[in-house]
Every structure is written in structure tokens, then in C-alpha cells.
Backbone bond lengths (Angstrom), bond angles and torsions (degrees), N, CA, C in turn:
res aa  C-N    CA-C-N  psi(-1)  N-CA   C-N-CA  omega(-1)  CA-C   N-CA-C  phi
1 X - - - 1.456 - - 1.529 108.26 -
2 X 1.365 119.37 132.27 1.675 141.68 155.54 1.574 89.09 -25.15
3 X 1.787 106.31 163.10 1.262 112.26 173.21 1.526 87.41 -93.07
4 X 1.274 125.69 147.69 1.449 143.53 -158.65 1.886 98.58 -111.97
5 X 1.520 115.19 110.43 1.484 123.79 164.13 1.640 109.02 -97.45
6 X 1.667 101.03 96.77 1.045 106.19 177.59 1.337 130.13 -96.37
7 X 1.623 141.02 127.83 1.174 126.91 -147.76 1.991 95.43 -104.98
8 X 1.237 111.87 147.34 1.470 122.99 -171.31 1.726 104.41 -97.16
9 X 1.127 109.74 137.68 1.829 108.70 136.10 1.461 124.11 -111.98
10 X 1.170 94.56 141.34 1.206 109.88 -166.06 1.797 119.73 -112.51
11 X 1.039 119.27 131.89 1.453 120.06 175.92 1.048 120.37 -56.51
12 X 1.723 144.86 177.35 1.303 148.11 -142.55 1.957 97.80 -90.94
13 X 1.249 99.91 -27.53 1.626 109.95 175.61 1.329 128.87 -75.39
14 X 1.814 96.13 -7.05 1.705 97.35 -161.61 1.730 123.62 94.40
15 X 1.101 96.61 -22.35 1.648 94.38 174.11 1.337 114.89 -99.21
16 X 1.283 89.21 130.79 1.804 120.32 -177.44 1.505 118.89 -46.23
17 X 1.326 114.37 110.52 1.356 107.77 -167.97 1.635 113.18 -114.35
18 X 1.285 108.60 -23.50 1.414 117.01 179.67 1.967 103.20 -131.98
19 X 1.445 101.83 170.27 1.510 104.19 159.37 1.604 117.29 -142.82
20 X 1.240 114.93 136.60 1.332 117.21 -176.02 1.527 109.42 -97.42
21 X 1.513 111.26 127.70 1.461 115.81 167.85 1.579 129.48 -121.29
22 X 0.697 122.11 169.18 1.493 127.98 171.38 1.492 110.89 -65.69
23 X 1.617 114.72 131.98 1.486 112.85 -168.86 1.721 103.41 -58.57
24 X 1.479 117.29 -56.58 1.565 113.55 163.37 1.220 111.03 -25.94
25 X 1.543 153.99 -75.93 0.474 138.91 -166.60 1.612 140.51 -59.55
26 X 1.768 98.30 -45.97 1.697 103.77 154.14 1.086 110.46 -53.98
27 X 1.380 158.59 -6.08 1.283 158.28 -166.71 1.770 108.69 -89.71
28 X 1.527 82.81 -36.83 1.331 91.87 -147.64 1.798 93.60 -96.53
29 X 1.324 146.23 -17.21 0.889 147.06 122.43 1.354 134.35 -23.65
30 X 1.660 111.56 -58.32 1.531 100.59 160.68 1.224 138.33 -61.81
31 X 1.384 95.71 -23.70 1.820 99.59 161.42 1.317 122.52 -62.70
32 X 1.230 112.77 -34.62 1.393 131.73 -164.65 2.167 103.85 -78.89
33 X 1.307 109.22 -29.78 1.340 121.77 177.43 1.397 108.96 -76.91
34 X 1.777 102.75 -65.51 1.228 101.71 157.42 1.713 157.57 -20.79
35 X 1.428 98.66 -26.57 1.491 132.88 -159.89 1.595 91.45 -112.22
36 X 1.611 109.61 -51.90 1.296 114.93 163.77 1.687 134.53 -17.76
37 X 1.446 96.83 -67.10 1.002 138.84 175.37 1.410 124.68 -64.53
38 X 1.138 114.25 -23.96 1.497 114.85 172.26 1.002 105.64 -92.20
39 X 1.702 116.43 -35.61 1.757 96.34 162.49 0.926 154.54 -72.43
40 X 1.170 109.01 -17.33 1.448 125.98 153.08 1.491 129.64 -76.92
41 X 1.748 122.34 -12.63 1.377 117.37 152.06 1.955 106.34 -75.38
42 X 1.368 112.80 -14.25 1.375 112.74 -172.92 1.462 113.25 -64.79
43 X 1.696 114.12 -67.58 1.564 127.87 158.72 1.436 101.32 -37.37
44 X 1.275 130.21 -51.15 1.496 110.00 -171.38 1.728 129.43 -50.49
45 X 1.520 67.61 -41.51 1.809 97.68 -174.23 2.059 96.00 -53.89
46 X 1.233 107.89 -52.23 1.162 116.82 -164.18 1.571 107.42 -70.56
47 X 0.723 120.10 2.24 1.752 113.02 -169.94 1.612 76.19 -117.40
48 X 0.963 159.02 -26.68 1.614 123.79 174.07 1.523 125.53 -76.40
49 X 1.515 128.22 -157.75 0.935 124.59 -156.97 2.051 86.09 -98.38
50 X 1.673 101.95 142.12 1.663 88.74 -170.94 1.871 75.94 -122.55
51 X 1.622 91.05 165.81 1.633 86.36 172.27 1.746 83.89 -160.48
52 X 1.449 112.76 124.20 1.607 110.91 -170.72 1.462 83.36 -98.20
53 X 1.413 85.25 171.58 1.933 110.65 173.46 1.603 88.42 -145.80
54 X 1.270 108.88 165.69 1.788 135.88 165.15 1.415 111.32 -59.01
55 X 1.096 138.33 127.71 1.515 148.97 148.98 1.381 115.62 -11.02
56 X 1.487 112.07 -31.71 1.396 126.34 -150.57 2.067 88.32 -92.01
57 X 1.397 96.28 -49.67 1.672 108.84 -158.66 1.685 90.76 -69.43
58 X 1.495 115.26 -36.86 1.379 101.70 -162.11 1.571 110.16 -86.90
59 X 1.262 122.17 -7.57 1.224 137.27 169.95 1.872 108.12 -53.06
60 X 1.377 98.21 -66.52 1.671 121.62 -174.27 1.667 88.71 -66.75
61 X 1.150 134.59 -38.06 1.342 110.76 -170.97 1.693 105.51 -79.25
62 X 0.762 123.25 -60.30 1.663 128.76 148.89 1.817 113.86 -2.85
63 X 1.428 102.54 -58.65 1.014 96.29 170.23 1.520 144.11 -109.24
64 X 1.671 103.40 24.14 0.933 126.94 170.34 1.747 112.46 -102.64
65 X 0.825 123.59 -16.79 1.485 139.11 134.15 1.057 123.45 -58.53
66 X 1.014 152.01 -42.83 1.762 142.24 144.30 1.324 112.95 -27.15
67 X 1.275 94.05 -64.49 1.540 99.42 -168.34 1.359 133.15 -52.54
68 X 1.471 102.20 -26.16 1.483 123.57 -169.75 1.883 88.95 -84.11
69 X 1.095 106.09 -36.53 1.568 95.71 -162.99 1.626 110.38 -78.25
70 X 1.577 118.72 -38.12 1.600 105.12 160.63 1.471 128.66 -72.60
């Protein structure tokens, strides 16, 4: 990301109450949170107990759960 010149409003005292940005740029932040955020549900994910199965097993379980539900 560009270095970001962000313009302020400010309350009747002078203190900064809001900030105005460029839509690119809010854009480009939520991606950036966004992206955030998956890494940190990612590590989460990883610190519990994991237990893999085959593509094949989780497929049939997948769809042995369907089935039950219609």
C-alpha cells in the first residue's frame, strides 16, 4: 500500500473525530483486515486438536449426510 494522506474532521475543540480516505484506499484496507483475519482464524484452527481423513472418506461422509437430511 501507497503511503496514505489522510484528511481529519475535527470537532469544535480541534480534536479529531473522524478520518476521511480515498475509496481505493478503504478498499484496500478491508482487504488487508480481511486477509487479516483469516489468519488468525487459520493459527486458531491450528492450535486445536486436528485429525485428517482421505479426500475419498470425507467425500462419502459428506454424502452420507445429505442423504440423511432429505
Amino acid at each position: 500500500m501507497t503511503k496514505i494522506k489522510p484528511q481529519y474532521i475535527t470537532d469544535e475543540k480541534g480534536k479529531k473525530i473522524s478520518v476521511v480516505l480515498p475509496v481505493k484506499y478503504y478498499e484496500a484496507l478491508l482487504e488487508e483486515l480481511e486477509e487479516l483475519e483469516d489468519i488468525k482464524l487459520y493459527d486458531e484452527a491450528k492450535k486445536g486438536k486436528q485429525e485428517f481423513i482421505d479426500a475419498a472418506q470425507a467425500f462419502k461422509e459428506i454424502e452420507e449426510e445429505r442423504n440423511q437430511t432429505m
